[in-house]
N, C-alpha and C positions, 0 to 999 in steps of 0.2 A: 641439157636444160629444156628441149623442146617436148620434155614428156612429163614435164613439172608445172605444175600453176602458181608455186609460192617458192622464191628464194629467200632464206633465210642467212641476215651477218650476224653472228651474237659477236658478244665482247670480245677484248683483249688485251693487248698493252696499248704502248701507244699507238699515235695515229700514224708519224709513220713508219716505223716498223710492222706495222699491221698493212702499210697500203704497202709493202717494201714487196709483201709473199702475195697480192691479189692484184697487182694493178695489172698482170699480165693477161688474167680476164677483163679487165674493164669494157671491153667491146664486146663482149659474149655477154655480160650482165645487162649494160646497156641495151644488147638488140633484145634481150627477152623481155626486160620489160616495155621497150616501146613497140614493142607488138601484139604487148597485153598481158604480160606476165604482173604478179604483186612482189615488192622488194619488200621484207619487216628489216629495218633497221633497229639490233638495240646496242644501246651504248656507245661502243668502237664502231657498231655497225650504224648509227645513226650520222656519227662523226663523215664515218666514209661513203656516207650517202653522198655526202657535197662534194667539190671539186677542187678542193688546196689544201692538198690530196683527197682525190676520192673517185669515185662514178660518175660523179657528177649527173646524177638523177634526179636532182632538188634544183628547182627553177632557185635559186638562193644559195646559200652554204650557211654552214656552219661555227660557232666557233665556243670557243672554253666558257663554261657557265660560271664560273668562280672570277673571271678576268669582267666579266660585264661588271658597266657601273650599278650600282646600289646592289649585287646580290649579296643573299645573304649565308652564304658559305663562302669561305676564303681558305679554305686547305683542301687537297685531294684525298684525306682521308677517308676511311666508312663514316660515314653522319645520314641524318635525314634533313628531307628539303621539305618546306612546304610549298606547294601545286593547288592550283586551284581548276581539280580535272572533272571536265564539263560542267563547274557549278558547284561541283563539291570540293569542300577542303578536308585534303588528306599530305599525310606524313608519310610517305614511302623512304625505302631506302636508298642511299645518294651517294655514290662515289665516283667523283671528278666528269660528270656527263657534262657534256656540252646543252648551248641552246639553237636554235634554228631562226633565219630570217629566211623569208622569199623574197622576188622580186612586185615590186605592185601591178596590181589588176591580175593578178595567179588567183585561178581557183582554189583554194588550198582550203582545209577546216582544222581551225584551231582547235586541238585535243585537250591540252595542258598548257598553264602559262607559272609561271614561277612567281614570286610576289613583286620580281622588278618589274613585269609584263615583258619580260623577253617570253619567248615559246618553250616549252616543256615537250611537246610531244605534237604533230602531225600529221595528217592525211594530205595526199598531193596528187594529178597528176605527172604523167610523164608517156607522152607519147600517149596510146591506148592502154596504157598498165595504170596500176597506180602501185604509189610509193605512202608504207608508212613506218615514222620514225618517232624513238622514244627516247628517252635518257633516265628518269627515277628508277626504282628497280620493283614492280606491282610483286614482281614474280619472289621474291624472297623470302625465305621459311627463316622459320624462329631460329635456327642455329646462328645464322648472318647475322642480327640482334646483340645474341648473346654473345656471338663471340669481340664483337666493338662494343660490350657494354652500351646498348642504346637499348632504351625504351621502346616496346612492341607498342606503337600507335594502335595499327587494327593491320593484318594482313592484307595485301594487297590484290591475291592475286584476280579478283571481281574486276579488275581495271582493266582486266581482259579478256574476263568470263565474263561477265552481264554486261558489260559496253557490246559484247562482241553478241547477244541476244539483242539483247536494245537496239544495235543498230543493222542487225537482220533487214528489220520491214521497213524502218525508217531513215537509212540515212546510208547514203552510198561512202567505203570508206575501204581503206586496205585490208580485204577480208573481214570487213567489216569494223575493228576496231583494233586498240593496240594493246600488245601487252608489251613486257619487255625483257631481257635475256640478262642476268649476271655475266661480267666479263672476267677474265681472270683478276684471281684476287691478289694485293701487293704484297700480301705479308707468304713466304714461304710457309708457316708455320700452319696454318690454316690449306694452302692450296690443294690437295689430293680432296679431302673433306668437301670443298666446296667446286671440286668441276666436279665432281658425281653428282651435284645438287643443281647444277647449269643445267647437267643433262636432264636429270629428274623433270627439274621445272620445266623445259624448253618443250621436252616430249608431252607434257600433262598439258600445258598452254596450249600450242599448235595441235594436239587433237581434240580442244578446246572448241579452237578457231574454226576449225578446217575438218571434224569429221569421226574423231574417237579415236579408236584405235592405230589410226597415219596422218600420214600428211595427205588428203588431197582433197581437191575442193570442190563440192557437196555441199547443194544447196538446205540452209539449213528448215525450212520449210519441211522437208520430206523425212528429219527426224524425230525422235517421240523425245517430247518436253522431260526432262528432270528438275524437278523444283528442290531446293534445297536449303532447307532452315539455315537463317542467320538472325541472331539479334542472343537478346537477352540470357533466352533459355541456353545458349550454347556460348563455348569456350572460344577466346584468339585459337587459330589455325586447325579448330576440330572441320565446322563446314566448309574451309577452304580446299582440307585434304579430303575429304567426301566427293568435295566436286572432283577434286584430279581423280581419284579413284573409276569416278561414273565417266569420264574423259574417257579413259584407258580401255574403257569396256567393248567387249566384242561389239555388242549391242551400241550404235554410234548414237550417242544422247546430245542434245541441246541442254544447255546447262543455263537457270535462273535460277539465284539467291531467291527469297523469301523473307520481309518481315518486319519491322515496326518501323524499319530506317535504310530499306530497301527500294529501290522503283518499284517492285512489286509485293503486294501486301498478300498474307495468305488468307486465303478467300476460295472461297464456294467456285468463284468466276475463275480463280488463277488454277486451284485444282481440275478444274474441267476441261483445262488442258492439258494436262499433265499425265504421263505414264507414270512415274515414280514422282511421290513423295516421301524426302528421306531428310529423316531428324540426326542430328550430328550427336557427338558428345558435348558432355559441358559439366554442370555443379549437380547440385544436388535434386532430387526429383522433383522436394514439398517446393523449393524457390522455382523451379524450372514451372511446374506445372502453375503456378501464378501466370507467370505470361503467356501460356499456351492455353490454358482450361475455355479460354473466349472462342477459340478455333476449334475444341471438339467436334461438335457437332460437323462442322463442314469436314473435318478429316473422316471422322470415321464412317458418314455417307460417301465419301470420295470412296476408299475400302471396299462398301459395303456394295458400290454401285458397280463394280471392277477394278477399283483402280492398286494403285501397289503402293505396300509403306516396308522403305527399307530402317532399321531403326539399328544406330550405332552406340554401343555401352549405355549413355543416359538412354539415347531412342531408342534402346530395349527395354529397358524399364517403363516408360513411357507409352509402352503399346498396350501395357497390362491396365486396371481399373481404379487403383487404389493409391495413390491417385493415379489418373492415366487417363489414354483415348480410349478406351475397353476394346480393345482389337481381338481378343484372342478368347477362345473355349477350350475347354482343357488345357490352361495351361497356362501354370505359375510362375511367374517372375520372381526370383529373389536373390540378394544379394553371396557372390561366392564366398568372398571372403570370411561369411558368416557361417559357411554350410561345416558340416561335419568334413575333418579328415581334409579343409583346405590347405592345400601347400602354401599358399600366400595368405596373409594377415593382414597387413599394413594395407594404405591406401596408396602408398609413391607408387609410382609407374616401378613397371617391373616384367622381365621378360616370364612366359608359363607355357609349358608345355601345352598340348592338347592332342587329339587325335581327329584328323578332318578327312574323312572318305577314308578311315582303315589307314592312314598316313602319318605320321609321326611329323609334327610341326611346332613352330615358336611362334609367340605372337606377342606383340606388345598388348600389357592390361594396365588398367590401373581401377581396381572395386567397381568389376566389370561385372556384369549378372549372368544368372544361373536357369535353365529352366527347368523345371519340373511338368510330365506329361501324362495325363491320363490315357488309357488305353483307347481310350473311344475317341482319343484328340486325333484331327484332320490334319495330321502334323509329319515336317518329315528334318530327321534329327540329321545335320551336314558335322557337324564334330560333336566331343563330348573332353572334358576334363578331366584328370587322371581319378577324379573321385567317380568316375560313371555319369553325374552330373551334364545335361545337355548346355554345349556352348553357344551353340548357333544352332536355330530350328529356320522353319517356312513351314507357314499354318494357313489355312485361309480364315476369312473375314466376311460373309455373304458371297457375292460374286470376283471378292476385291482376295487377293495373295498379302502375306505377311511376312519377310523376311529379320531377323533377328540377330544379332552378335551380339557375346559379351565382349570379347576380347577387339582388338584394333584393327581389323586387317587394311584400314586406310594408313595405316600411321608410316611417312619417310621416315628417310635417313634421321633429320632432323630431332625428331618425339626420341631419339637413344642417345640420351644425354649421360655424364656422371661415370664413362667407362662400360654403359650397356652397350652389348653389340649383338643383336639376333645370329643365332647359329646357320641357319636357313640362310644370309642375307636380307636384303630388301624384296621383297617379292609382293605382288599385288594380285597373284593368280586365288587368291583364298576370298578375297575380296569381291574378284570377277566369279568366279564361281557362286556366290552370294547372290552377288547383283541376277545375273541369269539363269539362276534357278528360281528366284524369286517372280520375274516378270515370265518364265517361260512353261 
């Protein structure tokens, strides 16, 4: 532990059979963080922050959120809570987490508070470390949802990517801010499915936090800003898997949503800082371009001035002119599905071959676009579709690069619903090759 700057507990069962296999470090955890290391507690691991049983790293302890007076869950099952995290009310996903008390006159900063006003989620210290602990679950993809039949509120996983921006410059907190880790899940039936998605999310969050591609902590100052459409114009869980995506990347990004219901509004001032501006998927172009056509002008001088636009399925469509941000010369946007000699028809999600650097790959689509390029285009073709059809290009824009996909190369585990399973696996390396060809 002496050559790590962030311990991480995620979930598990209970609490104690969980402190049964950890209490034997309890003084190795202890002395790292009061010497300055950060504890993320989520879940099991926020339970075991406190001390009957636990670390006892929390001036306070813990106890069962469903056992406090007036809450409003009363079973251990999958459900959602509502939280009321920093101001805003959101629905996350909630199974059997506890709440948090400190002791008085502790510096601590209340993250999240539940609607009984017990605590949801905080920052603490402990010694010269600090500790932070969470319970809802931000980190959870649509499969988790679907599979307890619950309504997708809005993705959560911002509760850990733009807190964890936000509180960068402004506000001293465990690595800035929290997200949180699914624990094991109770139902067998489900379990294999959902720790590959522990991992997923745990890996995409903490290079989130701490730095892209690993764990380690890197001030986020000295990285290049990624702004990343969220609102109207885009789908639940398209810009959440964008942002994991630009996490992942060689290239270690700072990640900020963008957008009407956002901290930050997309703007002239928010692009100016920004290396990448990337439009996620979502509906349809004529609706999409409604909420976006006001921000033209600021994206495509962003572009035009140096800067980058990565654009995914809609946001390839969206880079072209008609309607669009007119990002591109030589070179036409149009719909696959509609081209001659496509293998796919339909608009459902649907796995399709392609060809990406001479490579034989699968990629999740769903009425994904097509480019067409003129010889004189500034263009450089990364795959093509079994029709010769370019899938993904990189063009430039004046001084600014333009990078393109039709097909998903963000899309997890989760987007392969109905019995689909990619041949390839889960793989994000089509995505990163994207990203870094695009800014490089």
């Amino acid at each position: 532990m002496a050559r790590a700057a962030l311990y991480a507990q995620p979930g598990g069962g209970t609490l104690a059979h969980g402190y049964k296999h950890l209490r034997c470090h309890r003084g190795e955890i202890r002395a790292f963080v009061h010497a300055g290391g950060r504890y993320l507690g989520f879940c099991l691991g926020g339970y075991i922050a406190g001390s009957t049983p636990g670390f006892g790293v929390l001036p306070g302890n813990t106890d069962q959120y469903i056992t406090s007076p007036e809450a409003t869950v009363a079973s251990e099952d999958d459900t959602l809570v509502e939280v009321a995290w920093l101001g805003r009310r959101r629905t996350p996903f909630f199974q059997d987490g506890s709440y948090f008390w400190v002791q008085p006159n502790t510096n601590a900063t209340v993250v999240a508070t539940y609607p009984n006003g017990t605590t949801a989620a905080l920052v603490v210290g402990f010694g010269q470390g600090r500790v932070g602990v969470v319970e809802p679950h931000p980190e959870a993809t649509r499969n988790w949802y679907t599979d307890a039949a619950l309504a997708i509120d809005r993705f959560g996983i911002d509760l850990g990517l733009d807190l964890h921006a936000d509180g960068t410059d402004r506000r001293q907190s465990s690595i800035h801010d929290l997200p949180a880790i699914r624990g094991q899940d109770s139902e067998v039936r489900t379990m294999k499915r959902r720790n590959f998605l522990i991992s997923a999310s745990t890996a995409g969050i903490l290079a989130g936090l701490t730095g892209g591609a690993g764990v380690g902590y890197a001030s986020s100052r000295n990285r290049p800003l990624a702004l990343v459409y969220r609102g109207p114009a885009s789908y639940p869980g398209c810009s959440e898997a964008v942002a994991a995506l630009l996490t992942g990347a060689p290239t270690e990004f700072r990640i900020q949503f963008c957008g009407p219901d956002e901290n930050v509004q997309l703007s002239a001032d928010a692009l100016a800082a920004a290396t990448i501006y990337a439009q996620p998927g979502g509906g349809d172009v004529t609706s999409a371009w409604r909420s976006l056509r006001a921000y033209s002008d600021d994206v495509r001088d962003f572009v035009h001035n140096g800067g980058h636009y990565l654009g995914f399925c809609l946001g390839a469509y969206l880079a072209g002119g008609n309607p669009g941000f007119g990002l591109l010369t030589g070179v036409t946007v149009g719909s696959y599905i509609r081209s001659a000699n496509a293998s796919v028809r339909g608009t459902d999600g649907a796995i399709l071959g392609v060809t990406w650097r001479d490579q034989r790959r699968h990629m999740y689509f769903q009425d994904g676009a097509h480019f067409r390029l003129q010889r004189s285009a500034p263009a450089t073709v990364l795959a093509t579709y079994d029709t010769g059809a370019a899938a993904a290009v990189i063009t430039t824009y004046g001084a600014g690069r333009v990078g393109l996909v039709g097909p998903h190369p963000e899309a997890d585990q989760s987007w392969y619903t109905g019995g689909m399973a990619n041949p390839d696996g889960i793989r994000f390396d089509l995505g990163h090759d994207l990203i870094e060809s695009t800014i490089h």
